[in-house]
C-alpha positions in Angstrom: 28.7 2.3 30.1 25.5 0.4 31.1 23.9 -1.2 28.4 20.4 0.6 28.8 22.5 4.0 29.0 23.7 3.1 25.4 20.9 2.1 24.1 19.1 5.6 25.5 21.4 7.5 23.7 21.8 5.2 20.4 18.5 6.2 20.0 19.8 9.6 18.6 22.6 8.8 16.2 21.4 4.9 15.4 17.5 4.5 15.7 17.3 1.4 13.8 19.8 -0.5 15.6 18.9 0.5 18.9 15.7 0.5 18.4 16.1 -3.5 17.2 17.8 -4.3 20.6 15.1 -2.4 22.8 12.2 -4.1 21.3 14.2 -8.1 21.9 14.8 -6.4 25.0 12.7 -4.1 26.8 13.9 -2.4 30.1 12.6 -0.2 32.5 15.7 1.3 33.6 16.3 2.7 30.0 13.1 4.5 30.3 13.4 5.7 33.7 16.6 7.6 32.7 14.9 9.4 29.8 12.4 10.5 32.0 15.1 11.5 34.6 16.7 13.5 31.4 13.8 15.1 30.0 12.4 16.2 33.4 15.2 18.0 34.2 15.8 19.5 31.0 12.3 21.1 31.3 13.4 22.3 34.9 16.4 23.3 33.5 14.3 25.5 30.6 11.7 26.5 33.8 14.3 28.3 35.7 16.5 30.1 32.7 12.7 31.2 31.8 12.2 32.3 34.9 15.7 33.8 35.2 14.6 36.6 32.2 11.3 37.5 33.8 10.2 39.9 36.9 6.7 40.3 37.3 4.7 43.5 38.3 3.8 43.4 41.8 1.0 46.7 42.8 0.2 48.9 45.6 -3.1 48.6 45.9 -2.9 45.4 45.0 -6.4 45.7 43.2 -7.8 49.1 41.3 -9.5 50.2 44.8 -8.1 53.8 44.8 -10.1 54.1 42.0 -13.1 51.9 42.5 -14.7 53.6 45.7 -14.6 57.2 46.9 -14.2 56.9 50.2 -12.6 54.0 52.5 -9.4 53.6 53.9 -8.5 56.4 51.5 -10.7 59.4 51.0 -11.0 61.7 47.4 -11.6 65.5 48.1 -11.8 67.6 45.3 -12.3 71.5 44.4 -15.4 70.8 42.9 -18.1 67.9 43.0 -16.4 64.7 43.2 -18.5 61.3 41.6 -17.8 58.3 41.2 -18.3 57.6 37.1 -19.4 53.8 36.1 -19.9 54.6 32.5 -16.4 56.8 31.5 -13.4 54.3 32.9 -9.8 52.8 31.4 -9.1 50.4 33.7 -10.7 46.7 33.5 -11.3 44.8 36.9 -13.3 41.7 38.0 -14.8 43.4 41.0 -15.9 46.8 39.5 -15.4 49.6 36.6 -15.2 52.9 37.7 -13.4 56.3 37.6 -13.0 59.2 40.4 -14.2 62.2 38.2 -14.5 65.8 39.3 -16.3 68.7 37.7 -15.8 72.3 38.1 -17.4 75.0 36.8 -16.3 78.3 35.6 -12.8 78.2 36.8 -9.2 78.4 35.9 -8.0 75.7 38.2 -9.3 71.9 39.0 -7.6 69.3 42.0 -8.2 66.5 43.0 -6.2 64.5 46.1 -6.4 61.3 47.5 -5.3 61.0 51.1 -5.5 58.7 54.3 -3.8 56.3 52.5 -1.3 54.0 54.2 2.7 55.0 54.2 4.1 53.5 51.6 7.8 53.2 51.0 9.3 54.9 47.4 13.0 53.9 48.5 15.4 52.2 46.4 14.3 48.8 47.3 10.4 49.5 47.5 8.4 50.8 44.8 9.6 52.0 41.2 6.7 53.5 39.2 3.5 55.4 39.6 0.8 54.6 36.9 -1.9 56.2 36.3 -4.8 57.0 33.6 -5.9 60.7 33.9 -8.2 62.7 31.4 -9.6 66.2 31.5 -12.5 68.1 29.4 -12.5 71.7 29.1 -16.1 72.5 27.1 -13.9 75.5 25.6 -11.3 72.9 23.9 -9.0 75.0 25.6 -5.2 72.6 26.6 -4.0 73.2 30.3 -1.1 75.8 30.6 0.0 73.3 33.5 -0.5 70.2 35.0 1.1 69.3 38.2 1.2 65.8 40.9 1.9 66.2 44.3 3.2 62.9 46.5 2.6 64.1 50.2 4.7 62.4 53.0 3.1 62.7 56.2 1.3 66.4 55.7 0.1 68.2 52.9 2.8 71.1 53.4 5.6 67.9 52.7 5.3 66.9 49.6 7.4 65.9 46.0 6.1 67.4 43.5 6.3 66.3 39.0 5.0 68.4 36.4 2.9 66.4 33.9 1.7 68.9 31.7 3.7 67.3 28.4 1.9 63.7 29.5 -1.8 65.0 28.6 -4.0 64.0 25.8 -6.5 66.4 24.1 -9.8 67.4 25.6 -11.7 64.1 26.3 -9.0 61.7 25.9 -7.6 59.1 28.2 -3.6 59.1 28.6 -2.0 56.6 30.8 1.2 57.8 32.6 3.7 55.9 34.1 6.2 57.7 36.5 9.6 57.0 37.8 9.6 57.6 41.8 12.5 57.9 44.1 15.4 59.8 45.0 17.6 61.8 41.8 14.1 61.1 39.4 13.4 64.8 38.6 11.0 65.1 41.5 11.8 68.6 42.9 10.7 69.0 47.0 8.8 71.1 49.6 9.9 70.6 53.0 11.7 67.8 53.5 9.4 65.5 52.8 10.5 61.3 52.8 10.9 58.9 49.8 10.0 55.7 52.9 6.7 58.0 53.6 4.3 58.6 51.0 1.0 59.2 52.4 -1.2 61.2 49.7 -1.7 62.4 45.8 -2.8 65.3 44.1 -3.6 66.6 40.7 -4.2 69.8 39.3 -4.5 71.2 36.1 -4.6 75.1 35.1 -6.1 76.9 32.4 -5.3 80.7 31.4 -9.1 81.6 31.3 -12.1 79.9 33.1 -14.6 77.5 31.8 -16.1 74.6 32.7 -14.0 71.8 34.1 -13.9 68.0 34.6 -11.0 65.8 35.4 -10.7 62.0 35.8 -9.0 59.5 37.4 -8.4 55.8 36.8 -5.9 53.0 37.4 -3.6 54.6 40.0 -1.7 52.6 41.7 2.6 52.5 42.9 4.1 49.2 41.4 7.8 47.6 41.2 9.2 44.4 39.3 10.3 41.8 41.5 12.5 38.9 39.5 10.3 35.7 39.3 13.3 33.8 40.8 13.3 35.8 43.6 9.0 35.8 43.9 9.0 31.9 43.7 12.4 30.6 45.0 14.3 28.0 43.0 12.0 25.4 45.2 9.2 27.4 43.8 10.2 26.9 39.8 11.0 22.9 40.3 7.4 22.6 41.7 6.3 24.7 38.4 8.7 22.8 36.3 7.0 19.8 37.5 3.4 20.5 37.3 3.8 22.9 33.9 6.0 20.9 31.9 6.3 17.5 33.8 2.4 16.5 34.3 1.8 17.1 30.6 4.6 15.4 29.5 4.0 11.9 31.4 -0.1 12.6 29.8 1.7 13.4 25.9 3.5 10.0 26.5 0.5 8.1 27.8 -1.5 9.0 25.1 0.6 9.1 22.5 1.1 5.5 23.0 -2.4 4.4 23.5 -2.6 6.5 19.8 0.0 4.3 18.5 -1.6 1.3 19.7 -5.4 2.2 18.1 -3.7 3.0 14.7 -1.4 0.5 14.2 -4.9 -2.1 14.5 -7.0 0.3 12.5 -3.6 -0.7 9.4 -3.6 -4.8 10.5 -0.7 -4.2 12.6 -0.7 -5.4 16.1 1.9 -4.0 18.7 1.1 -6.2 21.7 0.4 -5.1 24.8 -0.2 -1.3 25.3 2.0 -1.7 29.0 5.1 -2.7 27.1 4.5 -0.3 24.1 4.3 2.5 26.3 7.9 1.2 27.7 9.2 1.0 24.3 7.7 4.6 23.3 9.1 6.1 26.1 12.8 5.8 24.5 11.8 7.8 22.0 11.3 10.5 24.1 15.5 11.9 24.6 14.8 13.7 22.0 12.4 16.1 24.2 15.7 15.7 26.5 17.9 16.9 23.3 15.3 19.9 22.3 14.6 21.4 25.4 18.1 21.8 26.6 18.9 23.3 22.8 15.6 25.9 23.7 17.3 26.4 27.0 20.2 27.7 25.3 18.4 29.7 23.0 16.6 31.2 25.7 19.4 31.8 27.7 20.5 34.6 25.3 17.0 36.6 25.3 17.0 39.8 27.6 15.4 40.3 30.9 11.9 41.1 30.3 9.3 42.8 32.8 5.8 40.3 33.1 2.7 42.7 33.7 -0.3 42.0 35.2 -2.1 43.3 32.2 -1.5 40.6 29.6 -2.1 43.4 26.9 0.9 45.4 28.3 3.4 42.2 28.3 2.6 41.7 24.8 3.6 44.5 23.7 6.9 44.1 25.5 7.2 40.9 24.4 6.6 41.9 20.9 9.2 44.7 21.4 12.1 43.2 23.0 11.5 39.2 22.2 9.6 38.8 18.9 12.1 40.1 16.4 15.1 38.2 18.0 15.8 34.8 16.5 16.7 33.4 19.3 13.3 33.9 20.3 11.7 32.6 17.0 13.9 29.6 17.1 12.3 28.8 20.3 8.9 28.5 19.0 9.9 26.0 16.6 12.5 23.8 18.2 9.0 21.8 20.3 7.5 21.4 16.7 10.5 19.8 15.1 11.4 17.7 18.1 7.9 16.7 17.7 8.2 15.2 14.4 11.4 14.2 15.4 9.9 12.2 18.0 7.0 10.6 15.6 9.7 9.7 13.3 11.6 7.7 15.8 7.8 6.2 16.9 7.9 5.1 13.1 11.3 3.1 13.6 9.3 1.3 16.5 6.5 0.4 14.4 9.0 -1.2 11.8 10.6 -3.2 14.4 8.0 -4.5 16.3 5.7 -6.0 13.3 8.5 -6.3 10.9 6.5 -4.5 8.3 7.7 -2.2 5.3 8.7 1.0 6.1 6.0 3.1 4.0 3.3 1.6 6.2 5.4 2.3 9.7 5.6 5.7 8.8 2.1 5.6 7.3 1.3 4.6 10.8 3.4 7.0 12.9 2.3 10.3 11.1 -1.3 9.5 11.0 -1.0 8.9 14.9 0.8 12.1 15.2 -1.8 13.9 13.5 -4.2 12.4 16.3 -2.3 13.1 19.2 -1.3 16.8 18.0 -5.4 17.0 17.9 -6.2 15.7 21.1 -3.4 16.4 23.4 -4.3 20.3 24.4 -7.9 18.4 25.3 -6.2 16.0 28.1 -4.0 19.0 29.5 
């Protein structure tokens, strides 16, 4: 074995010693291979990472069945159909809005949304229909039924789901989420097509008229789509790289310049910050050692489905990652390879000024505090 591999890998099981060596004689090839090491193991921990997630991908992309009554869809209703700004569940950057209809004195409220495009329910297309849906009745009255109606190609086509047990109490919002697709419950009307779905409607019944309003917000058709399989392996090195790898080369910059600025502020002078930085960079395997151990931590967590609502994947994550250990491990393996990492930094401080080893650590750990403070500023 090359002498600079040694003395890379010495660094974990003999510090002192190969840390001795390494400051007589620095080389660039020692550091080169620890950043060959620890760059992969991050890419390595990028695509296990991405291997567990598949992100939510939505048709409409945006909230725009909701946000507009008319378009390239069209909203008909029963009754007088509005467009509500002030009652809405759904939070988007280009506008806040529900489609909300109002009946009065009847037994019976619809509303549909058609002149929408085709879009495909097959086994490859889309899983889920989401939705927000609320209904008042001013005579508190619940709805003996509540049906939803996918049309595929005319209105006398159609699937059809009841959703009576999915709604709230008068004047609530309930959010439902649907499965779609062939063998899902969905009973049919003339032969309608799981690759055509061209139109939604809702209606609610009552036993005895009043006056009626129902509301609509955050529909939309949406499917999971691995992250591997969005991004392409290419696709997680170049996030591997600029996610993990960027900020890692900036850590070791500054942590070295950190080193530097303490060590004078205690009397000790390291030389020049160029061949410090060369000497600090050894001390970075261990980033090598802890981010393949998180990879393999990781590796053992279950798939997990990444929403576009950040609320919604922390939920999941609370629910399926949170309470593994695995999981918690994970969290804490960076911090302890951190300390790791200034500890070693405190072994170079010994060697290179020969000082005792109360003021090297002195040195290390106050420079640790620094750069822990300062880092998330420079990334």
């Amino acid at each position: 074995m090359k002498m600079f591999v040694q003395e890379v890998f010495e660094v974990l099981y003999s510090p002192v010693k190969a840390f001795k060596k390494i400051v007589e004689k620095r080389d660039f090839k020692g550091v080169i291979l620890v950043l060959v090491l620890v760059i992969s193991a991050m890419i390595a921990s990028q695509y296990v990472v991405a291997s567990k997630l598949s992100l939510e991908t939505r048709t409409p992309e945006t909230d725009d069945w909701t946000e507009m009554l008319t378009g390239q869809h069209n909203w008909t209703s029963n009754g007088l159909t509005l467009l509500d700004e002030s009652d809405y569940e759904m939070i988007n950057l280009d506008g806040n809005h529900s489609i909300s209809s109002l009946v009065p004195e009847e037994t019976s409220i619809w509303m549909k949304l058609t002149d929408i495009e085709s879009i495909s329910c097959s086994e490859e297309s889309q899983k889920e229909l989401f939705f927000w849906i609320k209904w008042i009745n001013e005579e508190e009255s619940s709805p003996t039924s509540g049906t939803l109606k996918l049309f595929s190609g005319s209105e006398d086509s159609y699937f059809e789901s009841d959703i009576t047990s999915f709604l709230s109490s008068s004047g609530e919002w309930a959010n439902v989420t649907l499965t779609v697709g062939s063998d899902q419950g969905w009973t049919s009307s003339n032969s309608p097509d799981w690759q055509s779905i061209t139109g939604l409607e809702f209606t609610l019944d009552w036993s005895s008229s009043a006056n009626l309003t129902m509301k609509i917000d955050g529909l939309f058709f949406r499917k999971f789509v691995p992250l591997l399989e969005t991004a392409g392996v290419g696709g997680v090195v170049q996030l591997g790289l600029l996610n993990l790898g960027v900020p890692f080369i900036m850590d070791w910059i500054l942590w070295s310049a950190i080193l530097l600025v303490v060590a004078k502020l205690f009397q000790e002078d390291l030389g020049r910050w160029a061949n410090l930085l060369v000497i600090v960079g050894y001390t970075y395997i261990t980033s090598a050692v802890y981010t393949l151990l998180n990879t393999a931590f990781i590796a053992t967590l279950p798939p997990m489905n990444w929403y576009i609502d950040p609320v919604l994947t922390q939920a999941v994550l609370n629910e399926l990652w949170v309470p593994l250990p695995a999981y918690t491990v994970s969290l804490y393996l960076p911090v302890i390879g951190s300390i790791w990492t200034a500890l070693l930094a405190a072994v170079v401080v010994y060697q290179m000024v020969e000082t005792n080893w109360r003021k090297a650590l002195t040195i290390s750990l106050v420079a640790f505090g620094v750069n822990f403070i300062l880092s998330p500023l420079v990334q």
